[in-house]
C-alpha positions as a printed NumPy array, in Angstrom:
array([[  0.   ,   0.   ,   0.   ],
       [  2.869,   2.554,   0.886],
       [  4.39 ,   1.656,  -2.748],
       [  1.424,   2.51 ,  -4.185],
       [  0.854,   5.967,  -2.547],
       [  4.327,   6.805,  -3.294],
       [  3.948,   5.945,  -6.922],
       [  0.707,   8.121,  -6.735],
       [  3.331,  11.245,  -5.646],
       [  5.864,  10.929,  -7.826],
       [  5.557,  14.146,  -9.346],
       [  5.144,  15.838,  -6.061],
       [  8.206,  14.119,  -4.63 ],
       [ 10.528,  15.39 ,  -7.508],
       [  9.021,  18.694,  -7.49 ],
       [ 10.202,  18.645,  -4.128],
       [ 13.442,  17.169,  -5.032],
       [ 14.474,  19.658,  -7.435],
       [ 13.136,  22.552,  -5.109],
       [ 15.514,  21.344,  -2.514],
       [ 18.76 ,  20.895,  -4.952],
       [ 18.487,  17.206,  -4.267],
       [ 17.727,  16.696,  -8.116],
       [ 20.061,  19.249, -10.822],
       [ 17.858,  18.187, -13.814],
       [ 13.834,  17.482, -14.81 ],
       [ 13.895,  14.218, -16.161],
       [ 12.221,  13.287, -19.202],
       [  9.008,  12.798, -18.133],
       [  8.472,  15.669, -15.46 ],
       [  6.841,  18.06 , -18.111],
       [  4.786,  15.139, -19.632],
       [  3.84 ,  13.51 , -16.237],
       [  2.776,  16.89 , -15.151],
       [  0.623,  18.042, -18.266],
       [ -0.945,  14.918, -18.029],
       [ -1.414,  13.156, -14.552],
       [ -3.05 ,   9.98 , -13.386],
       [ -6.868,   9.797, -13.025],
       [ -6.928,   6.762, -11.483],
       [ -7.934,   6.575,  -7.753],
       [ -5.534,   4.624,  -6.148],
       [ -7.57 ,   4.629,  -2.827],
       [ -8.633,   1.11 ,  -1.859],
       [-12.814,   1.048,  -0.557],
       [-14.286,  -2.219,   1.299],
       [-17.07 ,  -3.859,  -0.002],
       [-20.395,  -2.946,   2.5  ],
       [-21.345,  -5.961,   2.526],
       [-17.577,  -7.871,   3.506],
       [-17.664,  -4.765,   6.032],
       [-21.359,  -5.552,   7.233],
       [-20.601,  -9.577,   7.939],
       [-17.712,  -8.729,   9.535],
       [-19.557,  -6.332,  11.964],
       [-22.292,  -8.995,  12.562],
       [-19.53 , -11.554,  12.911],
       [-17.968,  -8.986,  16.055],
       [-21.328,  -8.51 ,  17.958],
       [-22.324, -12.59 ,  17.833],
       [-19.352, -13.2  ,  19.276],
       [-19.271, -10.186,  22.181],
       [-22.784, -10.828,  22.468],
       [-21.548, -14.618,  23.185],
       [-19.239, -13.592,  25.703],
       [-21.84 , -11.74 ,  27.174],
       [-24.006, -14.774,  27.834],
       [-20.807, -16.505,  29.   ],
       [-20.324, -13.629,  31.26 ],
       [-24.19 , -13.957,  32.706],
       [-24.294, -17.712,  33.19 ],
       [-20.531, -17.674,  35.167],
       [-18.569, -19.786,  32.649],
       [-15.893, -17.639,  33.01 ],
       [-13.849, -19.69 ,  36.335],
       [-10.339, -17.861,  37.399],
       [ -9.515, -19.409,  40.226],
       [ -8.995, -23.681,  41.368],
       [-11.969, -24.422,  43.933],
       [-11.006, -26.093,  46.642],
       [-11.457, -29.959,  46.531],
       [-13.242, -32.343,  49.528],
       [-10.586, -34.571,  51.058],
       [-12.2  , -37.607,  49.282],
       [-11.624, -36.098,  45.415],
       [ -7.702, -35.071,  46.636],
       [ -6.726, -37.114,  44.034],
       [ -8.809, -34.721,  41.308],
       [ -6.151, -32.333,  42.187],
       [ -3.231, -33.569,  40.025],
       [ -5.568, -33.286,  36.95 ],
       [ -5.912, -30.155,  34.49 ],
       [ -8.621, -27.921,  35.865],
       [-11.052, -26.381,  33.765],
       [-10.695, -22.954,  33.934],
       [-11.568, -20.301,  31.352],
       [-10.724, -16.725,  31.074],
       [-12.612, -13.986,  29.181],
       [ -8.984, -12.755,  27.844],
       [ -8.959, -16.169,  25.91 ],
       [-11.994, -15.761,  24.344],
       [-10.609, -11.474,  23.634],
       [ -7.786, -12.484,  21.424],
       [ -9.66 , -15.502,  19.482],
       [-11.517, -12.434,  18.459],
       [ -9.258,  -9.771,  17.919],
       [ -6.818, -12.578,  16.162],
       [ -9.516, -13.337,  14.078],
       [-10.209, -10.486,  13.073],
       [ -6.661,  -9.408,  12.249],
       [ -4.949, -12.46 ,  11.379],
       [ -1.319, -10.389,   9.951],
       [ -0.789,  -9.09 ,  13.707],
       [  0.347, -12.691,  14.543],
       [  3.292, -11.944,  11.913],
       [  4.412,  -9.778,  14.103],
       [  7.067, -10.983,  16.426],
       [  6.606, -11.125,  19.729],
       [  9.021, -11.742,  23.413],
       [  8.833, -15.068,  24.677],
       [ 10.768, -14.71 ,  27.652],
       [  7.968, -14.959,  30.367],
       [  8.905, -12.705,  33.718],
       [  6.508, -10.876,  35.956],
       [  6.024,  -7.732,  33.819],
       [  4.949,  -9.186,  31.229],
       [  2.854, -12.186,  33.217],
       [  0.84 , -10.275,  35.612],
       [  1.175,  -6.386,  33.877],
       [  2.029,  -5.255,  36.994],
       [  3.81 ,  -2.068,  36.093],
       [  1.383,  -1.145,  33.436],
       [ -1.577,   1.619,  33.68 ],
       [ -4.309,   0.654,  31.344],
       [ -5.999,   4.392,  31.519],
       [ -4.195,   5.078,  28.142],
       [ -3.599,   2.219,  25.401],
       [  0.689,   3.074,  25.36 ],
       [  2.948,   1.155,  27.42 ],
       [  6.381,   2.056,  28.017],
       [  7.234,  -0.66 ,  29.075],
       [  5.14 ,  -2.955,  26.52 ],
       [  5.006,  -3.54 ,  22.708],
       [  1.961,  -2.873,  21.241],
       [  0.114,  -5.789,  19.98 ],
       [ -3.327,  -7.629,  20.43 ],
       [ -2.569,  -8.103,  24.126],
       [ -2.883,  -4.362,  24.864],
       [ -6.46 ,  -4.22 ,  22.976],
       [ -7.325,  -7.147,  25.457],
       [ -6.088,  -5.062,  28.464],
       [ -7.403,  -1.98 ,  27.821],
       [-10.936,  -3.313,  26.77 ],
       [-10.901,  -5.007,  30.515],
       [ -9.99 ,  -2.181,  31.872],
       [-12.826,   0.063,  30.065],
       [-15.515,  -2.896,  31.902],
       [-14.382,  -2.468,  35.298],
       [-13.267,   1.17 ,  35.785],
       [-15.678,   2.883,  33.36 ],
       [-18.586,   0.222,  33.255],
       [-18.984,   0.409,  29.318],
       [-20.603,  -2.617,  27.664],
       [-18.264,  -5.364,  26.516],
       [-18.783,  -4.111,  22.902],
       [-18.523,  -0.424,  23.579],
       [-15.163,  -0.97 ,  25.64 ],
       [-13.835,  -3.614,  22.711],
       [-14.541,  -1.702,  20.068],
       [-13.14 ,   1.889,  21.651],
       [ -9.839,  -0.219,  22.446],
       [ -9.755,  -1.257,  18.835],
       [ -9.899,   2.344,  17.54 ],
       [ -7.448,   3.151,  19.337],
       [ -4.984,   0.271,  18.812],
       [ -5.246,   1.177,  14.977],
       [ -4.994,   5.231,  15.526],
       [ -1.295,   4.894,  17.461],
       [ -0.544,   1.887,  14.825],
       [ -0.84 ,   4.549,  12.137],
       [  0.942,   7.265,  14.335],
       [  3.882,   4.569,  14.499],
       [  4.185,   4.017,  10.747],
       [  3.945,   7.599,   9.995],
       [  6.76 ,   8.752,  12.035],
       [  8.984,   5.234,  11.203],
       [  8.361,   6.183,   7.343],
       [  9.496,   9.7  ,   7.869],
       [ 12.071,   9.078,   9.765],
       [ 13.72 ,   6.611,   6.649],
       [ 12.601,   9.419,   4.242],
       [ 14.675,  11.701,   6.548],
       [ 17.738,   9.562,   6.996],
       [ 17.768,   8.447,   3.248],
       [ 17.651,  12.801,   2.585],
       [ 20.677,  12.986,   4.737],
       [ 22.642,   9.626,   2.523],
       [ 21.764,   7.187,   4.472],
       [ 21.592,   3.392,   2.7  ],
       [ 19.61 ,   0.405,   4.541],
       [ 20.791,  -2.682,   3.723],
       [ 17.989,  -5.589,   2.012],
       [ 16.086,  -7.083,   4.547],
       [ 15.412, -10.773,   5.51 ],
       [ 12.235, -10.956,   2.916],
       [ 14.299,  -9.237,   0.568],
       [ 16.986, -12.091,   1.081],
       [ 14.621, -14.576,   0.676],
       [ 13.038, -13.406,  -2.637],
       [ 16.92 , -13.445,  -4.008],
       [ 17.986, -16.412,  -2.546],
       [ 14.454, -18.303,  -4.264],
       [ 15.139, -16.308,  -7.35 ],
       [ 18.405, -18.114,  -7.863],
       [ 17.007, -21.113,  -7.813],
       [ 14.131, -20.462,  -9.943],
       [ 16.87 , -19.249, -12.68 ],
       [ 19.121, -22.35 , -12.11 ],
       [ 16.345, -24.579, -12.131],
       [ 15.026, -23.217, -15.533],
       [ 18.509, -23.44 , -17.024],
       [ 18.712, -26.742, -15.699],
       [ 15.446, -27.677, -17.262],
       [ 16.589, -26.396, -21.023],
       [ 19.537, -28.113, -20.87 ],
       [ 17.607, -31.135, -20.226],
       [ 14.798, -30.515, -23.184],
       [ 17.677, -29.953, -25.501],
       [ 18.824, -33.112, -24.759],
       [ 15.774, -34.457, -24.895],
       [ 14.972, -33.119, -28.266],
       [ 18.454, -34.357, -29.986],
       [ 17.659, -37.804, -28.985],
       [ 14.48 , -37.884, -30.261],
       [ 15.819, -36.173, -33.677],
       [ 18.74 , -38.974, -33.833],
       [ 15.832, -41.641, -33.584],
       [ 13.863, -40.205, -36.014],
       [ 16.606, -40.09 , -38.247],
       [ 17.815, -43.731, -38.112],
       [ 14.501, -44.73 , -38.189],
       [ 14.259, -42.932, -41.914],
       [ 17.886, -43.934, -42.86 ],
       [ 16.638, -47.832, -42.051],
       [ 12.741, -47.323, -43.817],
       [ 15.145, -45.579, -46.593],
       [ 17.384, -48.799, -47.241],
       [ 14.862, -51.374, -46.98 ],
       [ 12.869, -50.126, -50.186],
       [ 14.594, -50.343, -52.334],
       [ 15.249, -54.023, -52.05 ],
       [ 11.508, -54.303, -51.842],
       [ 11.037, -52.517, -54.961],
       [ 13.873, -54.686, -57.144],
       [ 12.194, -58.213, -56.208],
       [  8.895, -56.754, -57.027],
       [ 10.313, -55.856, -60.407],
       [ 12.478, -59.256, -60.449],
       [  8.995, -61.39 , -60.236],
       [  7.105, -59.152, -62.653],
       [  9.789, -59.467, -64.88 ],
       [  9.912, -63.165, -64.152],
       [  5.977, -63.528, -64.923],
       [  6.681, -61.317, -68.326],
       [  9.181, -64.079, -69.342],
       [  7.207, -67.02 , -68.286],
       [  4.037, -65.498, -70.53 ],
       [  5.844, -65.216, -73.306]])
């Protein structure tokens, strides 16, 4: 998407460019890309109705959890066991969280944030969120992921009392205004660095595209090589094959004439 927009600016960017010294020289197409720019709208729109399941798909399941909620399914803590089912204690308990059924959701709903890598050292920061204040959606001392949506929608329920949808979907809002704030400054900080000569090396994906593009190309060499062998033997059998058909029919031929001229002589 940010390839796209900055294809959509390309005139802007150069005007800029040359403004600023950066450029000496209008290329070749400045004056033609200017007298004639592009009409076509390269802003993406959702379908209403993709957007419409989607938003009946949210309040089924918050209205779900809400009947969860009501009926106590939701069990936090290990009850305490009668001396004669002691030995139930050793077994998994059955407990289940509301935060559980949270991220299903939000995961659900946007699958790409699980490509985003996340710290699997488990302490007591990041276990209980001790040190973390849940008033505002940015942690200091936290990354911002799904986890924080799931925190500060709790947080809305029991400090604010909003409805489970009203808290969920405020959290969400707000996960995907800083999310924006973050790429915007990370994109002008590049532009900024890249201004000033800077040069990032390729990335991992980058790597990976190169790496599988090698292959492809030694692979389709490979497989050349092998229908140009393929083709020369089939050419060398066809050609023996005529050089044999070639030799035999002539012999055919002369004892077809040998017995005609046989029968001639015998009629006569």
């Amino acid at each position: 998407m940010n390839s796209i927009k900055a294809a959509n600016q390309v005139l802007q960017r150069t005007s800029e460019y040359l403004n600023s010294g950066l450029v000496s020289s209008q290329p070749a197409w400045y004056k033609a890309l200017a007298y004639h720019p592009p009409k076509h709208a390269f802003n993406k729109t959702v379908r209403q109705d993709i957007l419409e399941n989607v938003k009946n798909e949210e309040i089924s399941a918050i209205s779900e959890i809400n009947d969860k909620l009501s009926n106590g399914y939701y069990i936090t803590r290990i009850k305490s066991l009668p001396k004669e089912k002691v030995t139930k204690l050793l077994r998994s308990q059955k407990l289940h969280y509301i935060e559980d059924d949270l991220r299903l959701l939000f995961y659900k709903q946007h699958p790409w944030e699980l490509a985003d890598a996340k710290n699997m050292v488990e302490n007591e920061y990041n276990l209980a969120n001790v040190n973390c204040d849940w008033s505002h959606l940015r942690q200091f001392n936290k990354k911002l992921d799904g986890e924080s949506v799931v925190q500060r929608t709790l947080y809305l329920m029991d400090n604010e009392n909003k409805p489970l949808l009203q808290a969920y979907e405020e959290s969400k809002f707000e996960y995907y205004r800083l999310k924006i704030q973050d790429e915007t400054e990370m994109n002008i900080s590049r532009e900024e660095s890249e201004m000033f000569g800077a040069i990032y090396p390729s990335t991992y994906i980058e790597d990976g595209f190169a790496k599988e593009s090698e292959v492809l190309e030694k692979w389709s060499s490979d497989a050349i090589k092998q229908n140009e062998i393929l083709s020369a033997k089939s050419n060398n059998n066809n050609s023996s094959s005529t050089a044999s058909s070639n030799t035999v029919q002539p012999q055919t031929q002369t004892r077809a004439t040998r017995s005609e001229d046989q029968i001639f002589d015998s009629l006569t």
